[in-house]
C-alpha positions in Angstrom: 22.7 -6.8 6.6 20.9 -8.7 3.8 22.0 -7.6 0.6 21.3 -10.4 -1.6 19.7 -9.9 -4.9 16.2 -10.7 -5.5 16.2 -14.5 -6.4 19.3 -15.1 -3.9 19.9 -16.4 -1.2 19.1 -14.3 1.8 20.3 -15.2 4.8 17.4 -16.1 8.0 17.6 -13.3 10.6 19.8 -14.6 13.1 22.8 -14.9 10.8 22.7 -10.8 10.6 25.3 -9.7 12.7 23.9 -5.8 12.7 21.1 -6.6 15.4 24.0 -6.7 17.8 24.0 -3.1 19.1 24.8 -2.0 22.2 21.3 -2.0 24.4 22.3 1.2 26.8 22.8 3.2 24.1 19.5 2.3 21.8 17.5 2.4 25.2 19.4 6.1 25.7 18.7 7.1 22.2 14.8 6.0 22.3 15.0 8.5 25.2 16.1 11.1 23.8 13.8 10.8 20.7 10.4 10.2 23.2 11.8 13.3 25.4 11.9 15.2 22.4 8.6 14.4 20.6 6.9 14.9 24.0 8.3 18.2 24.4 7.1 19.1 20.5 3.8 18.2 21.9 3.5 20.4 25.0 2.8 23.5 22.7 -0.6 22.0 21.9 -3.3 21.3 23.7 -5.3 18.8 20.9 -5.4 15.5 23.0 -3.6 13.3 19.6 -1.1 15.2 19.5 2.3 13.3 19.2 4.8 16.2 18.5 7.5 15.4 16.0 7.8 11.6 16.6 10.1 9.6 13.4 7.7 8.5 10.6 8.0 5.3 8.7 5.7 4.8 5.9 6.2 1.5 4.2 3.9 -0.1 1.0 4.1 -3.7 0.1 2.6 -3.8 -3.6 0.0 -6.2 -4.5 -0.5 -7.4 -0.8 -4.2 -8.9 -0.4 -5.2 -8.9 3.2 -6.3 -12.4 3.5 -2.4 -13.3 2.8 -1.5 -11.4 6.0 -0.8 -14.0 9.1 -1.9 -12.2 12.0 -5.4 -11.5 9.8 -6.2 -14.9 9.9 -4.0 -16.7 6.9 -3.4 -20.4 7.5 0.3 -19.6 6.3 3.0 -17.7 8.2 3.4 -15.1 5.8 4.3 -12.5 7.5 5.8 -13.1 11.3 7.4 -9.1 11.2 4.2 -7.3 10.0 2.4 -9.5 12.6 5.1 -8.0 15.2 4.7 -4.6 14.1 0.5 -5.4 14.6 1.3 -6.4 18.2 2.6 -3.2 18.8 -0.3 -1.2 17.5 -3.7 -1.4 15.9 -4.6 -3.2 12.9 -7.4 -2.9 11.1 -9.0 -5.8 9.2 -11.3 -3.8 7.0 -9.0 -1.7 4.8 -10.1 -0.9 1.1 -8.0 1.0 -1.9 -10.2 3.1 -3.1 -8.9 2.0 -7.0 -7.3 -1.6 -7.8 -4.0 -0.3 -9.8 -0.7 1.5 -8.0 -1.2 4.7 -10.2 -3.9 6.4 -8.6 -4.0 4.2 -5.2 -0.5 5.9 -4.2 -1.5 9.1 -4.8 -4.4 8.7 -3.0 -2.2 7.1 -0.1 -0.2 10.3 0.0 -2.6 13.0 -0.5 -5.6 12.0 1.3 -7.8 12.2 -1.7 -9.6 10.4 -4.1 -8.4 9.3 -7.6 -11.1 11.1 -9.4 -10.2 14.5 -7.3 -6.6 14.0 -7.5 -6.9 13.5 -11.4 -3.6 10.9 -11.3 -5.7 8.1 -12.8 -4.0 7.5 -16.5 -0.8 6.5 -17.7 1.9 9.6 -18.3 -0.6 11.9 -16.1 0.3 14.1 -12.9 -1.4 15.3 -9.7 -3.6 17.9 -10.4 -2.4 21.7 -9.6 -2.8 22.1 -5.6 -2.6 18.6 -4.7 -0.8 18.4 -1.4 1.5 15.7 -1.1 2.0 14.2 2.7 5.9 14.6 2.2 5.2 18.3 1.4 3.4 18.9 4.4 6.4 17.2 6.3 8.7 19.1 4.9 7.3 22.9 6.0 7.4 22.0 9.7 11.0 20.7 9.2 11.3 17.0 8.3 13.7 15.2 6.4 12.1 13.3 4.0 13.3 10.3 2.4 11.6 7.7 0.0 13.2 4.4 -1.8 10.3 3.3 -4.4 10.7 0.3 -6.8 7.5 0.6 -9.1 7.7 3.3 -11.5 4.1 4.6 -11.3 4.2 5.2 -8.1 7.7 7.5 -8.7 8.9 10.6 -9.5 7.4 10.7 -13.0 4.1 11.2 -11.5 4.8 14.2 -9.2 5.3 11.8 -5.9 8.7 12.9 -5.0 7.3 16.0 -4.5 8.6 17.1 -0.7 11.6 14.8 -0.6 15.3 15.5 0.4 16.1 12.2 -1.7 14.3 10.2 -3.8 15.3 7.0 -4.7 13.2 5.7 -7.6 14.8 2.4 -8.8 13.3 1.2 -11.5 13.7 4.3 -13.4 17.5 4.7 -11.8 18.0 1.0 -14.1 16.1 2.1 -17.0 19.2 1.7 -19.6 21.4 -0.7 -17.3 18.9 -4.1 -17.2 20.7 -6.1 -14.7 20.3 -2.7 -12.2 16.7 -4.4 -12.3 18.0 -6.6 -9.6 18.3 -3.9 -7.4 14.8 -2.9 -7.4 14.0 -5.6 -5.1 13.1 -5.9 -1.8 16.6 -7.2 0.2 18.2 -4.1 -1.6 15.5 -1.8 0.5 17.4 -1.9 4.2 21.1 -1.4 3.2 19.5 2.2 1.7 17.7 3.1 5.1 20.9 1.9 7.1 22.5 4.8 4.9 20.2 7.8 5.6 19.6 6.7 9.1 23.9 7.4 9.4 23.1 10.1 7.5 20.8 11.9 9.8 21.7 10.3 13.0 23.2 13.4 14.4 20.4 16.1 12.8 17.9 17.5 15.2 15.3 17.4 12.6 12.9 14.2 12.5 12.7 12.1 9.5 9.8 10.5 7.4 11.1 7.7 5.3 8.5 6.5 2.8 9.7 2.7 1.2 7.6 1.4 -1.7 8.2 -2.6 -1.8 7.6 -4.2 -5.4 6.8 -7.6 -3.2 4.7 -9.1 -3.6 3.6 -8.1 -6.7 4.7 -9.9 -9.4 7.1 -11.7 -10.9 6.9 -14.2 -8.1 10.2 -15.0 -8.4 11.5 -15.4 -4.6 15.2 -16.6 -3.3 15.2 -21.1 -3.0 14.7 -21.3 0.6 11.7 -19.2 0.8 10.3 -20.5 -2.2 10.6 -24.2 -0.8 8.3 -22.9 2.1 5.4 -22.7 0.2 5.8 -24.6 -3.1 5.8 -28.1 -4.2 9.3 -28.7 -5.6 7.3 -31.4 -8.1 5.6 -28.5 -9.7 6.7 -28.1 -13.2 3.5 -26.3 -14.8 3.6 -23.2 -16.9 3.6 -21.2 -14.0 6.9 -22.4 -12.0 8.7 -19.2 -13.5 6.6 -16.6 -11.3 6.9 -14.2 -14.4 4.1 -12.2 -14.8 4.1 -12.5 -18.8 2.5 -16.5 -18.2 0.3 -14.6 -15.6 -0.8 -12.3 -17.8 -1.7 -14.7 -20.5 -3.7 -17.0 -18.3 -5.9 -13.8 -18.0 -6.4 -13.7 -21.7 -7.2 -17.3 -21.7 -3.9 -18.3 -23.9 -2.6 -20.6 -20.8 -5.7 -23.4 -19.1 -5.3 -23.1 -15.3 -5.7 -26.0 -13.3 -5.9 -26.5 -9.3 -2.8 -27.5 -9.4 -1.5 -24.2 -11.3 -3.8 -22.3 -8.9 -1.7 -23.6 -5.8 1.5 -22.9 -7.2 1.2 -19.5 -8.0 -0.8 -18.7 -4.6 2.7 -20.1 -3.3 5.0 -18.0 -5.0 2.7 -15.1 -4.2 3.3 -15.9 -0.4 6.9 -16.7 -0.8 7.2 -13.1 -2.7 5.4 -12.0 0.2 7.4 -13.1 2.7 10.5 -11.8 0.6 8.9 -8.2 1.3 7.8 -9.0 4.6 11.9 -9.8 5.5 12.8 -6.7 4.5 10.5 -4.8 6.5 11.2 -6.8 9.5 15.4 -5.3 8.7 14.0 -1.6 8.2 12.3 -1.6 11.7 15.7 -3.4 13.0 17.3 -0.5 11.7 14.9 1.7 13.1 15.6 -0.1 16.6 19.1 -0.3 16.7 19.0 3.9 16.1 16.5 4.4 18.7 14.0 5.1 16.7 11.6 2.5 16.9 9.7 3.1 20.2 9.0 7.0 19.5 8.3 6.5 16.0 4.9 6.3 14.6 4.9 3.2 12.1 2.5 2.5 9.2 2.7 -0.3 7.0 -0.2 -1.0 4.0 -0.4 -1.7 0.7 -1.9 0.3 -3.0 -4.4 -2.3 -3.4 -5.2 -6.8 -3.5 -4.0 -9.4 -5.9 -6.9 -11.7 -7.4 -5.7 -15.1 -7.2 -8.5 -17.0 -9.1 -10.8 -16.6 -6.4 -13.6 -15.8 -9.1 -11.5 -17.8 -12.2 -8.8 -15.1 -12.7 -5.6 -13.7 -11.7 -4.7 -10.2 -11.3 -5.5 -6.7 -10.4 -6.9 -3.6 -12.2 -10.0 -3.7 -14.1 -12.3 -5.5 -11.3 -13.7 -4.1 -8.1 -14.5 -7.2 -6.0 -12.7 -7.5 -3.0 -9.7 -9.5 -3.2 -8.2 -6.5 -5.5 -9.1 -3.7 -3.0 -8.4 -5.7 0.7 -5.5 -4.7 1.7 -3.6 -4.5 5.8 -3.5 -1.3 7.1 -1.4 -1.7 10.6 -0.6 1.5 12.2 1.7 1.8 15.6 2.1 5.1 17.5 5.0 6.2 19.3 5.4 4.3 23.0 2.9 5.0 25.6 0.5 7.0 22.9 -2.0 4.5 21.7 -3.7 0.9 22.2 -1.2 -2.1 21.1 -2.5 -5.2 19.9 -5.8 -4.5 18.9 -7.5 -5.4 15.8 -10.4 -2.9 14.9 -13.5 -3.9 12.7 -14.2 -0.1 11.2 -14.3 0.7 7.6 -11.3 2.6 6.5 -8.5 3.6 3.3 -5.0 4.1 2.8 -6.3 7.5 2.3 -7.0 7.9 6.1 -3.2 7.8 6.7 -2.6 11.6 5.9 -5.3 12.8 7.3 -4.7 10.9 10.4 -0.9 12.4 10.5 -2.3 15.7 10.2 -4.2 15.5 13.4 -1.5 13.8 15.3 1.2 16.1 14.6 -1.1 19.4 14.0 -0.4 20.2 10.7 -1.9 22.4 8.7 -4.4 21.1 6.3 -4.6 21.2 2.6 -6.6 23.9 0.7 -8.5 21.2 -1.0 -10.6 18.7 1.5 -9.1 14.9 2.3 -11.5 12.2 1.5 -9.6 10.4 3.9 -11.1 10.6 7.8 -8.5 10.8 10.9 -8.0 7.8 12.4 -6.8 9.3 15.5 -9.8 9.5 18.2 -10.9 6.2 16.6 -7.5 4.7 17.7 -8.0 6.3 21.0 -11.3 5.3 22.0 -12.5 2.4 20.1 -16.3 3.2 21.3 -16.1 6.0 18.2 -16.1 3.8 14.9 -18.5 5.3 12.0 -20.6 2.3 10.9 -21.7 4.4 8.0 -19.0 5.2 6.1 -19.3 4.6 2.2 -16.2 4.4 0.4 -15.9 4.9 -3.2 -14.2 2.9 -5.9 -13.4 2.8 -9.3 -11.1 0.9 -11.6 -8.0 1.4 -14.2 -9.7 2.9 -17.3 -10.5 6.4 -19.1 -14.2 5.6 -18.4 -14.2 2.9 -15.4 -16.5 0.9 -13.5 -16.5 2.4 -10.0 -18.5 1.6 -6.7 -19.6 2.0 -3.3 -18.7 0.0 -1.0 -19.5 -0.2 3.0 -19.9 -2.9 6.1 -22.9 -4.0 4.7 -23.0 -3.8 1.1 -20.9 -2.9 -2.4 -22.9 -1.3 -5.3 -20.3 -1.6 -8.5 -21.4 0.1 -11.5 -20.1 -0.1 -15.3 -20.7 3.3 -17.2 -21.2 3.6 -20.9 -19.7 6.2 -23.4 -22.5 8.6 -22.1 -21.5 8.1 -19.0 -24.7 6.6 -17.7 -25.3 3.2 -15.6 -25.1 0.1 -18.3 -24.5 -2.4 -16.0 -25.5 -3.2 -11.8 -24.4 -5.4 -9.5 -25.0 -5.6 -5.7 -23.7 -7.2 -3.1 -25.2 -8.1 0.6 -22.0 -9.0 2.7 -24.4 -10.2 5.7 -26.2 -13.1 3.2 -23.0 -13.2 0.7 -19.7 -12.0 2.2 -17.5 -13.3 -0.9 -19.8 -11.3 -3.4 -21.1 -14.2 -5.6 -24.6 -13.6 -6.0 -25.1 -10.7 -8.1 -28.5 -9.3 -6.0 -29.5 -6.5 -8.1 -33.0 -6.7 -10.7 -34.1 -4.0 -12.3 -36.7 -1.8 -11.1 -35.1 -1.7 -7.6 -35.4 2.0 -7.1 -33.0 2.6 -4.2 -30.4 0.6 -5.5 -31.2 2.8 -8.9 -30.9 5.9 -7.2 -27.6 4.9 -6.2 -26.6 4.2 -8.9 -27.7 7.3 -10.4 -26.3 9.0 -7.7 -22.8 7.8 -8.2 -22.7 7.9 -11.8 -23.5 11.9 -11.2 -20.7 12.3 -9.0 -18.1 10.8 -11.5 -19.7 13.2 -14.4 -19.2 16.1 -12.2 -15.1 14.8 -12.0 -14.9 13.1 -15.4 -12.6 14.5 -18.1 -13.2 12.4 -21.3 -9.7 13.6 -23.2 -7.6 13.4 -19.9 -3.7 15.0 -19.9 -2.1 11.3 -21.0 0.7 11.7 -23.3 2.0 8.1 -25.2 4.1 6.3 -23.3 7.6 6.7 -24.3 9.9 3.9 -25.8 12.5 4.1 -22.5 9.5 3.3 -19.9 7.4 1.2 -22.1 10.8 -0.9 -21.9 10.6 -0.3 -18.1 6.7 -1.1 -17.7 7.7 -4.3 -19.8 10.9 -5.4 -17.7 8.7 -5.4 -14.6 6.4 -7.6 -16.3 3.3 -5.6 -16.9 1.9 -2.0 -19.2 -1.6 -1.6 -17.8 -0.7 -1.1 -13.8 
């Protein structure tokens, strides 16, 4: 089992000697577990339904789509997501609805917009009645379990809501600095190992939720992965991976040349592929307990990484695509769904819970998902909606936000009166990297729109918020990790 600190190094996969299980007794476990999720779902007659299969829910932060290999990267970056895809569906259109961890993970885990959840600001919580996914778990009898390494997607917020444990690590090393090794992503697998023991012999299922800093920054990756996708001659500012030098490039302290630009798109990938290790481990573990096969599987990310594709480096503040693309690669328990299909649809992290709730029957929340089941969509591919608009908006008290589907993205930048300042419009038939800006004013549809969406967010907008100041032990945290405006 690889527990090397981040920056070590971790040894490749067939050194590990725990994939060495005995093969009768995972195939008699698997068994068991199908048997048992099968006979959860006689007692309905919805056609999705999956019973009580084992749930594993795992985010890699910061992971832009077009770094995934099986999406078309000209890298192997990630051979064990890529497995996992060839198992399931996976679905090359997937958009955060917001370009920053705080109010994307909320959204993953109740279904819901950022704007209706109200989670959008530093040292805010979920609104009263939001419904957490763990929650739901919980009242028809799972054991939940979640290991999360960035902070504002933890406990803090009101996401540990529903779990049995919760493992938030960055805030577990908050006055202990070299604990910040353990946030990382080799630490991840020794922790499932643990609770998988732990529950081995409950009847109960188990949801475990893991929260991967990788590949967000710092790029900072062991010396054989980074030697995979870096020129050991680079010696530029960025050769570090911290995201301080990152971070000042975007404020135009540090001049970023192509050679800079490659670099750090290598670290990013080695960081990836870091993360992408450790999942690869987790759904080892999951195999070697028998609980791969039955389980149903999700792996995606809170939102992209811009990495200079339009002259900068980042995430947050922008709503073009490379900070909102991000995989979404589901797999249902054996024998219940399509494998290795890659589906064209529009669709959100948000879709996640409302697709569990359909597949094991649950009852749904008081207040509406924004997210759509996936489930009959995954079943019969004929039934994509090639209409859906998502909605977007960015890290600030008064945001741009947006619209975005197949064919187009409307983004627009609000003023203190919380009217339309500034358009832009993108055609992804004539200009699928959005560099022509195709709005003019007087374009009355596209005006309307605008209009339209700027009413919504009105109807939603809170101009005080509940933000407190950030206190001195997790401004010390935010800045450890590298970053205060995530």
């Amino acid at each position: 089992m690889r527990e090397a600190s981040h920056g070590s190094e971790v040894p490749p996969p067939a050194e590990t000697s725990r994939r060495r299980s005995d093969p009768s007794a995972k195939r008699a476990r698997a068994a068991a577990c199908v048997a048992a999720c099968l006979l959860a779902a006689c007692g309905s007659s919805h056609e999705n339904n999956l019973g009580r299969p084992p749930i594993l829910l795992v985010v890699l932060d910061a992971l832009h789509a077009e770094h995934v290999s099986h999406l078309g990267y000209h890298r192997e970056t990630t051979p064990n997501l890529d497995r996992l895809a060839a198992l399931g569906v996976s679905f090359e259109r997937a958009f955060a609805p917001a370009p920053y961890t705080l109010a994307s993970i909320p959204s993953l885990l109740t279904g819901r917009l950022p704007d209706h959840h109200g989670l959008v600001r530093p040292n805010e919580s979920l609104r009263d009645g939001e419904v957490l996914l763990a929650e739901s778990l919980a009242e028809v009898g799972y054991r939940n379990f979640a290991v999360v390494a960035n902070p504002n997607g933890g406990a803090e917020h009101g996401i540990d809501r529903g779990f049995e444990r919760f493992l938030d690590l960055a805030v577990d090393a908050l006055d202990d600095p070299e604990a910040m090794e353990r946030i990382f992503a080799p630490n991840f697998p020794p922790l499932v190992a643990e609770w998988l023991r732990e529950v081995a012999e409950s009847e109960a299922p188990t949801f475990v939720y893991l929260h991967l800093l990788e590949p967000h920054s710092p790029y900072q990756p062991p010396p054989h992965l980074r030697a995979l996708y870096v020129d050991p001659a680079y010696t530029g500012p960025f050769a570090g991976g911290d995201t301080q030098t990152l971070i000042d490039s975007v404020h135009g302290k540090i001049e970023v040349t192509p050679e800079d630009v490659e670099a750090v798109r290598g670290l990013y990938d080695a960081t990836l592929r870091l993360g992408d290790q450790a999942l690869g481990d987790v759904l080892d573990l999951f195999d070697e307990a028998g609980l791969l096969d039955p389980a149903l599987v999700v792996v995606t990310s809170d939102h992209g990484e811009a990495l200079w594709q339009r002259g900068r480096w980042g995430h947050n503040d922008e709503l073009y695509d490379e900070m909102l693309h991000v995989p979404l690669v589901i797999k249902l328990p054996l024998g219940a769904g399509p494998v290795g299909e890659r589906r064209q649809s529009l669709v959100s992290p948000m879709d996640v819970f409302p697709s569990i709730a359909e597949w094991l029957d649950l009852k749904a929340p008081k207040k509406p998902f924004d997210g759509v089941s996936l489930a009959a969509g995954i079943r019969d591919r004929s039934l994509q909606d090639a209409v859906r608009t998502l909605r977007l908006r960015t890290n600030a008290r008064l945001p741009s936000i947006g619209e975005r589907t197949l064919r187009d993205k409307l983004i627009v930048e609000l003023g203190q009166n919380v009217a339309p300042i500034g358009i832009e419009y993108y055609d992804f038939h004539r200009d699928p990297g959005e560099r022509a800006n195709r709005y003019a004013p007087g374009q009355m549809a596209l005006d309307r729109r605008a209009s339209d969406l700027a009413a919504w967010f009105r109807e939603h907008y809170d101009p005080e918020g509940s933000a407190r100041p950030v206190d001195a032990r997790r401004a010390r945290l935010l800045s450890n990790l590298g970053y205060t405006g995530d």
